[in-house]
Each structure stands twice: as structure tokens, then as C-alpha cells.
C-alpha positions in Angstrom: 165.5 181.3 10.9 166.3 177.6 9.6 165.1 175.3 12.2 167.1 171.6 11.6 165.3 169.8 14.5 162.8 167.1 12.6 160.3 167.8 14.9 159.9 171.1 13.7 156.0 170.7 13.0 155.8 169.2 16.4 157.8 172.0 17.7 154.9 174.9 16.1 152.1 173.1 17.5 153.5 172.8 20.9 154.4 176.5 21.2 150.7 177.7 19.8 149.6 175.8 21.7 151.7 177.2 24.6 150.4 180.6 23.2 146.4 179.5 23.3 146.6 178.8 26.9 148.5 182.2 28.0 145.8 184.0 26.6 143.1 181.8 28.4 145.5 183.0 31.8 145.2 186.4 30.7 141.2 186.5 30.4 141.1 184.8 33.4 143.3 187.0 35.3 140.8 190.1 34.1 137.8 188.4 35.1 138.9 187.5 38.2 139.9 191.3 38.7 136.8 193.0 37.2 134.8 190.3 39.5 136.1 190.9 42.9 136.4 194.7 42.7 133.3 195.0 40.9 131.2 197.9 42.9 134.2 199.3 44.5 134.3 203.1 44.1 135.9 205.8 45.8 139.2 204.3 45.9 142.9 205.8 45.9 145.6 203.9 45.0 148.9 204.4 46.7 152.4 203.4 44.9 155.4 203.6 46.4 158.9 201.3 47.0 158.8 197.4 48.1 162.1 198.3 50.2 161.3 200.8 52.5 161.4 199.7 56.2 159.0 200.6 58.8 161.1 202.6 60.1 161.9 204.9 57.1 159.6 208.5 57.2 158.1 207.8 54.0 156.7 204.7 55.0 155.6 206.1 58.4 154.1 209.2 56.4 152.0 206.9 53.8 150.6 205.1 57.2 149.8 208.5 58.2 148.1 209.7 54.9 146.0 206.7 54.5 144.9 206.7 57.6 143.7 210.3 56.6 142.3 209.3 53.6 140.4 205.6 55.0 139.1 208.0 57.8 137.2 210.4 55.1 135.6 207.1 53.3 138.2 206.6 50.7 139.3 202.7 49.9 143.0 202.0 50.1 144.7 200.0 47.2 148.3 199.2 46.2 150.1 196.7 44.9 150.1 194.3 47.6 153.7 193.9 48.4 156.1 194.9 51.9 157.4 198.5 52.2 155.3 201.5 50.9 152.7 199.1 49.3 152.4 197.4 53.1 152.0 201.1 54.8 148.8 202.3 52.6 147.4 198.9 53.3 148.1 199.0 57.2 146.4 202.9 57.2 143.6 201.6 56.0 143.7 198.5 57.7 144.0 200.6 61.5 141.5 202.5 60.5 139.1 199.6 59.9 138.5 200.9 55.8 138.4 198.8 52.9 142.0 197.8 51.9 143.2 196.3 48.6 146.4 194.7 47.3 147.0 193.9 43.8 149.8 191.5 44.0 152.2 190.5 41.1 154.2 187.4 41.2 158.0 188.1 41.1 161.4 186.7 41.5 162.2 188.6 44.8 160.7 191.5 47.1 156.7 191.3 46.2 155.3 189.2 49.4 151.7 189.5 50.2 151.7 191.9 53.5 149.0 191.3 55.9 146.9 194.3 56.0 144.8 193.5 53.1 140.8 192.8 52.8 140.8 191.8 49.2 144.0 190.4 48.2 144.4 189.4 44.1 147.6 187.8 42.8 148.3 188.7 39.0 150.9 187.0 36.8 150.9 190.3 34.5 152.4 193.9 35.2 149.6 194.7 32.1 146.6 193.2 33.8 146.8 194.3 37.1 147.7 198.0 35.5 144.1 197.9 34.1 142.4 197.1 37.6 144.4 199.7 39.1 143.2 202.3 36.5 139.6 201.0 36.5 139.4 201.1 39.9 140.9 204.0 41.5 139.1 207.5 41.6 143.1 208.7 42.5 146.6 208.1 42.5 148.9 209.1 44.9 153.0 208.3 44.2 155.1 207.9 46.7 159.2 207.4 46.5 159.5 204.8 44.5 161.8 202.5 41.8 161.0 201.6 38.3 158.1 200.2 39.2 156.4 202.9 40.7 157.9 205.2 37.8 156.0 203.1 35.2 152.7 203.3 37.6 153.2 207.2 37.7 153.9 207.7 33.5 151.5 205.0 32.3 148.4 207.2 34.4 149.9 210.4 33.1 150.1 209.0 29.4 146.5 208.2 29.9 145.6 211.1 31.5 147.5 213.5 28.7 145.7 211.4 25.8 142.1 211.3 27.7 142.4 207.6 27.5 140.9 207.8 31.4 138.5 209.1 33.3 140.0 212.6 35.0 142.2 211.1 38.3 144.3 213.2 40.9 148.0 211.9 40.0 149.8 213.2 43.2 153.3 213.3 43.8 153.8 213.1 47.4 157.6 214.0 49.0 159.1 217.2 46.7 163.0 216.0 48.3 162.5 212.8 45.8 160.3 213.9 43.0 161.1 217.7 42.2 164.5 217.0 40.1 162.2 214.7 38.0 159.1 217.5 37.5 162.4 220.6 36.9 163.7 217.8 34.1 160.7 217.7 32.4 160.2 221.4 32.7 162.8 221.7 30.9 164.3 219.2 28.7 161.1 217.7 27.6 159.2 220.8 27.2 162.6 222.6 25.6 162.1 220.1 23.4 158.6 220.1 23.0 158.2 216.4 23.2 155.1 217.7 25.4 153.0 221.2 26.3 153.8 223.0 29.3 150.1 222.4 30.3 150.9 218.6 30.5 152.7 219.3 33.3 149.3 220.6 35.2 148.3 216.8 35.4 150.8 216.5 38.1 150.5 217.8 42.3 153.8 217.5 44.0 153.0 218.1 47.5 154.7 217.2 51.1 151.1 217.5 53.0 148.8 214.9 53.6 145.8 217.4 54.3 146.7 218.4 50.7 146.3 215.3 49.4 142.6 214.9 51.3 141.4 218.1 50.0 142.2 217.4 46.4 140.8 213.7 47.0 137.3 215.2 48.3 137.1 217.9 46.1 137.6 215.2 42.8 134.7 212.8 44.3 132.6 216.0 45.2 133.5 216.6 40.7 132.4 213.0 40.3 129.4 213.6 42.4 128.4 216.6 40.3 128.9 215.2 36.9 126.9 211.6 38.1 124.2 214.0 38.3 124.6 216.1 35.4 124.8 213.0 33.4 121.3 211.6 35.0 119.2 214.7 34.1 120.7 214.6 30.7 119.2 211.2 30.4 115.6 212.3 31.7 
């Protein structure tokens, strides 16, 4: 592109130097992260829609479940935010349990709810992503927008390319999420864009007592191979 403002020179500078700084934000949003959760383990994360009302089932049902799951020891995250995000942080919060929320900045919905221990505000869908990878021994999915759609696909792409650490992903409500599993049943392994077996990453489940037994039965895993790994240090 031919650029006919004179200050063109002035014009580069300014914008690496625009460029210099973001990056300094960036490493300074991931330190921040990695610093404040640093030790946390046994922690689920729980994504779900900003515009579910308390009053809605699925947001009365994610209170439930993480009540369930603080109750058994687990840590509650999510992304900080009203709705869905604000029930896994008020189970946890009632039942007196570690609770998390990774906020992001945004135009509209995301406002900090008040249920949360540790509360970190990210600028970056990409940085907070990493802390809620890094951090969580589990994910549970709960109906949900784009948002929680790109939560849900960007664990599953790392799960299907062993990018991660072995994690739960559980779809929780069949109603919203079984069209979505049946399409890439079909479509996507019709087409062969990925192997049937892909699809045994995913739990869809209606059940909160599901979701605890496959949460205590990954940490007893995690237990195991902690210990495997010891002795084969010895």
C-alpha cells in the first residue's frame, strides 16, 4: 500500500512501538495468571452462557453441580462473568470451596459476579484460554454461545492432538448439545475430517453425580500416575 502522509517514518515508529508494548501486556497478563493460581490443583472449570438468569434450570442446575463437586474438594473456575459463569462460582462459593473467575474485558455482558475468591481480569480471549487449560484437571460445558463453543473445541483440539494433559470434557444438558455430537457423527466423520474415536473425548450427560464420578475417578488417574512417575525416578 502507498502511504502519501509525510510522516510516514513517524507513522512506523509509532505503530512498533504500539506493537512492543502489547506484547509487554501480554507477558504481563501470563505472569500475573501463572502467579496467582500457581499451586492450585484439583480444579474444574465450568463454561456456560453470560445470559442465563437465575431463574433459568441450567443455571440453577450448575449451582447444584458445583456445589457437588466444591463439596468432594474440587476448586470451581469459570470465566468470571453473570449467568452460568456466576452459578459455578456461587456453588462453590455456598459451599465455602475455592472459587475462581477468569474475567475478560468486553464491550457488554462480562461483569465481575461476586462469588469469586480469586478474581483475574484478562484483556486476551488467548491468555486467559492458557490459564484455564493449565489449571483445570476438568471441563464441564454447560449451554452456552460462541464463547463457550470455542472453550469446548479449543480443549477437544488439544485433547485429539495430545497437546494437554488427559482432562474430562463433559457436556452437561443432552436437550442442547446432542444435535451438535449426531452432526459430528455424522457429517464430520462421513467425511472423515476426524475418527470415530475422536468422538470418545466427549461425555454428554444430564446428571450431576455423573459428572462427580468421572471427576473422582480422573484425580484418583492423576493420583496413580503422580506415583508411577515418582518410583520411576527412584
Amino acid at each position: 500500500m502507498n502511504c502519501k502522509n509525510n510522516n510516514t517514518n513517524n507513522n512506523i515508529e509509532d505503530l512498533q512501538e504500539a506493537q512492543s508494548w502489547r506484547i509487554f501486556r501480554i507477558i504481563s497478563e501470563f505472569t500475573e495468571g501463572f502467579d496467582r493460581l500457581s499451586g492450585l490443583c484439583d480444579a474444574i472449570s465450568v463454561f456456560g452462557s453470560a445470559r442465563l438468569a437465575p431463574e433459568h434450570p441450567y443455571y440453577q442446575k450448575t449451582v447444584e453441580l458445583a456445589e457437588l463437586l466444591a463439596k468432594n474438594n474440587f476448586a470451581i473456575i469459570s470465566g468470571g462473568g453473570p449467568g452460568i459463569m456466576e452459578a459455578a462460582n456461587k456453588g462453590a462459593h455456598i459451599q465455602k470451596q475455592l472459587s475462581i473467575g477468569l474475567n475478560i474485558t468486553l464491550p457488554k455482558e462480562q461483569s465481575p459476579n461476586p462469588y469469586q475468591d480469586i478474581s483475574i481480569d484478562f484483556r486476551y480471549f488467548f491468555v486467559r484460554k492458557v490459564m484455564f487449560v493449565k489449571y483445570s484437571m476438568g471441563y464441564v460445558c454447560m449451554p452456552g454461545g460462541f464463547g463457550t463453543l470455542d472453550e469446548f473445541f479449543e480443549a477437544l483440539t488439544l485433547r485429539q492432538t495430545d497437546k494437554i494433559y488427559p482432562i474430562p470434557i463433559i457436556l452437561f444438558g443432552s436437550h442442547f448439545w446432542q444435535g451438535l455430537v449426531d452432526w459430528m457423527k455424522t457429517t464430520l466423520v462421513e467425511y472423515e475430517t476426524i475418527s470415530k474415536k475422536d468422538l470418545d473425548l466427549i461425555t454428554i450427560t444430564d446428571d450431576p453425580e455423573e459428572v462427580l464420578q468421572i471427576m473422582l475417578n480422573h484425580r484418583e488417574w492423576k493420583i496413580q500416575q503422580r506415583q508411577i512417575n515418582t518410583n520411576e525416578k527412584i
